[in-house]
C-alpha positions, 0 to 999 in steps of 0.5 A, a space after each residue: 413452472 416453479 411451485 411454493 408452498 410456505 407453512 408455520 406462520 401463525 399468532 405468538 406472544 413476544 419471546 415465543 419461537 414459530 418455524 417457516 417452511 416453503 418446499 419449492 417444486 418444479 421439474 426441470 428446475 435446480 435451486 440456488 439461493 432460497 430465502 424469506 422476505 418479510 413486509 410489514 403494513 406501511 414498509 417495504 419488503 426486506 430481506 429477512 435471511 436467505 441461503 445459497 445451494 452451498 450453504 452460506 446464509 446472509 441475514 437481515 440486521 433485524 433478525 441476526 441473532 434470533 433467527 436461523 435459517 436452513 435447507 434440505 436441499 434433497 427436499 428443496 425446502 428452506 426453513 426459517 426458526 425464529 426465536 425470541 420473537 418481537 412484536 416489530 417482528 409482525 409482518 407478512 412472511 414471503 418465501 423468495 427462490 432462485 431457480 435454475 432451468 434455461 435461465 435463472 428465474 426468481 419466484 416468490 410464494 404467496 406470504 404466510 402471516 406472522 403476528 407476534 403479540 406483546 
């Protein structure tokens, strides 16, 4: 089994700066794509950026720009530094991992609130 532990969501004022983190657990596991989803009340869930074991990085129109992503892949953790934050920002923050065992499966972590006050 695959475990996610997200942290660093939190309340900011527009323009201010949090940084996510999910550490992704699991004997037996390698992970490929790691990423952050985001949904805020009465929207569906979108793609907020995610990174691949190789490093590419694909962002969400919304976020580019302000946004960063990373990983440390020796920690199997990714991390999300949001900059210049807007209150359209407020949303439910969702950490979403591809994981290699037999197969290829798909975890999400358990969300972490971002509310950015204007």
């Amino acid at each position: 089994q695959v475990q996610l532990v997200e942290s660093g969501g939190g309340l900011v004022q527009a323009g201010g700066s949090l940084r996510l983190s999910c550490a992704a657990s699991g004997s037996m596991f390698s992970f490929n794509a790691m990423g952050w989803y985001r949904q805020a009340p009465g929207k569906q869930r979108e793609l907020v950026a995610s990174i691949t074991s190789g490093g590419s990085t694909n962002y969400g129109g919304a976020v580019k720009g302000r946004f960063t992503i990373s990983r440390d892949s020796a920690k199997n953790t990714v991390y999300l530094q949001m900059n210049s934050l807007k209150p359209d920002d407020t949303a439910v923050y969702y950490c979403n991992v591809l994981a290699v065992g037999l197969l290829e499966y798909e975890y999400w972590g358990q969300g972490t609130q971002v509310t950015v006050s204007s």
